[in-house]
N, C-alpha and C positions, 0 to 999 in steps of 0.2 A: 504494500500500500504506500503508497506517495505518499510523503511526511509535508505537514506545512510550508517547514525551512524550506522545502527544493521546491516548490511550487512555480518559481520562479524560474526554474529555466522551462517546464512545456509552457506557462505564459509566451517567454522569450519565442518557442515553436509558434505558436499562434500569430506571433506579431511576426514573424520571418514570413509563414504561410499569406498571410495580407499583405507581407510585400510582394510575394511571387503573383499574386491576384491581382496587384494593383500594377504590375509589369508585364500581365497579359497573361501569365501562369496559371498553371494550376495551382492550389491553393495547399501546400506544404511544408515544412520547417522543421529542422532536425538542430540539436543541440549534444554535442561530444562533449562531457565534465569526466575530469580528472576526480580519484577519490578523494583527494583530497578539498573537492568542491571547485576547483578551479576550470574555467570553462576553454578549453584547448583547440573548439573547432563548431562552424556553425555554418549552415547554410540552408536554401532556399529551392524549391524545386525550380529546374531550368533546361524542361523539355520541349517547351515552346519552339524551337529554334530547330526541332526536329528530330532532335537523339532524345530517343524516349528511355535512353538510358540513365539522365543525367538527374536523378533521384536524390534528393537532399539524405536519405537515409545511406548511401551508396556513397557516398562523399567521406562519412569518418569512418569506413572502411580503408578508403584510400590512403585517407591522411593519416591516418592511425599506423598503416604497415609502414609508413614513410618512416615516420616520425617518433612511434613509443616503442618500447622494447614491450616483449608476450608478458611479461608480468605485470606494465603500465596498462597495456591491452585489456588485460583482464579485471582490471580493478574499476576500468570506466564503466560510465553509464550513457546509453544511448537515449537521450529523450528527442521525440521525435508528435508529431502533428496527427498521423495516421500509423497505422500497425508497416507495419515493412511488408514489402510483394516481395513473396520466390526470392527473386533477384537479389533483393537487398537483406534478406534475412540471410541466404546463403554468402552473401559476401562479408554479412557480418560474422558468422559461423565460420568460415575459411581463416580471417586473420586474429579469431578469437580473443574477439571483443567480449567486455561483459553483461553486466543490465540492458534491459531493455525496456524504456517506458513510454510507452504508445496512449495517447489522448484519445482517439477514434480507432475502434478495430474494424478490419477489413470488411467483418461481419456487417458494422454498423455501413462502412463506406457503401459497398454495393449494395446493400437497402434503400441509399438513401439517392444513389444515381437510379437505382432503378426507376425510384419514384417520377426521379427526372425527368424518365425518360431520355436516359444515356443509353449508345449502346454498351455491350458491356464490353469487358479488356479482353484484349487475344492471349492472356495468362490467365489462369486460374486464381482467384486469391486462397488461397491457403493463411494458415493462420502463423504465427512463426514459430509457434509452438511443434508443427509439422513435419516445417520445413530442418526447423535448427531444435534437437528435443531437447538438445545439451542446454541453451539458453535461459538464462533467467528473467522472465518477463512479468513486469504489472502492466497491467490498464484493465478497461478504459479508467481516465481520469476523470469522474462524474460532472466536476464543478468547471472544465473547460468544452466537454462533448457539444454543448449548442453553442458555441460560438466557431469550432469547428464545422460543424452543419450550417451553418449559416453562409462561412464562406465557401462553401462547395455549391451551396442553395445560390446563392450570386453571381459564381462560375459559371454555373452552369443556364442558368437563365439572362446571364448576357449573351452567350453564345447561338443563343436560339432565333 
């Protein structure tokens, strides 16, 4: 369960995710904290441009192998806007990374495009539970879920 004190970095996700949304984006945010609380790496989804690869959750994967040694890896925590796809659970699983704490799950995401009337993704959402079993995950975070919903609810009916 997400404690008070960290509250503050899926906030942080949410306000990353409204900048990807107000950039033309989908509406995403992932935040990399060191154990010791310290925030090491952040970003924003930035698929717009065409590489639907380029996954704010897929990013402290990247930065992580760069940059922390397997024991710094493991101690982090991934906070992030939505649950991780395949994609992003499995890369966080590969350079084994620690925590995992997801605001919206995948569950709730394609509930809520379907309502949209999205089509759906050419992956499967799987949960990351699935994907990565080794993984340690909370969510959803109760007290940020409709402000996530809302910006998908936005995305997604600007685009209509």
């Amino acid at each position: 369960m997400v404690k008070g004190s960290e509250l503050g970095h899926p906030r942080r996700c949410v306000a990353l995710a409204r900048e990807a949304l107000e950039a033309g984006d989908e509406p995403f945010g992932s935040v990399l904290v060191a154990a010791d609380g310290t925030v090491l790496a952040e970003d924003r989804n930035r698929v717009a441009a065409g590489d639907r690869t380029r996954h704010p959750e897929f990013e402290p994967a990247r930065w992580s192998a760069a940059h922390l040694t397997p024991e710094e890896r493991a101690a982090a925590t991934v906070y992030t806007s939505g649950e991780h796809c395949p994609m992003c659970a499995a890369a966080h699983a590969w350079v084994g990374l620690g925590r995992i704490v997801y605001i919206a799950s995948s569950e709730q995401l394609e509930s809520w495009l379907a309502e949209l009337g999205v089509p759906a993704a050419p992956v499967r959402a799987l949960s990351v539970r699935e994907v990565a079993p080794g993984a340690a995950v909370e969510g959803p975070v109760p007290e940020l879920v409709e402000e996530v919903r809302d910006l998908h609810r936005r995305c997604h009916s600007d685009r209509r």
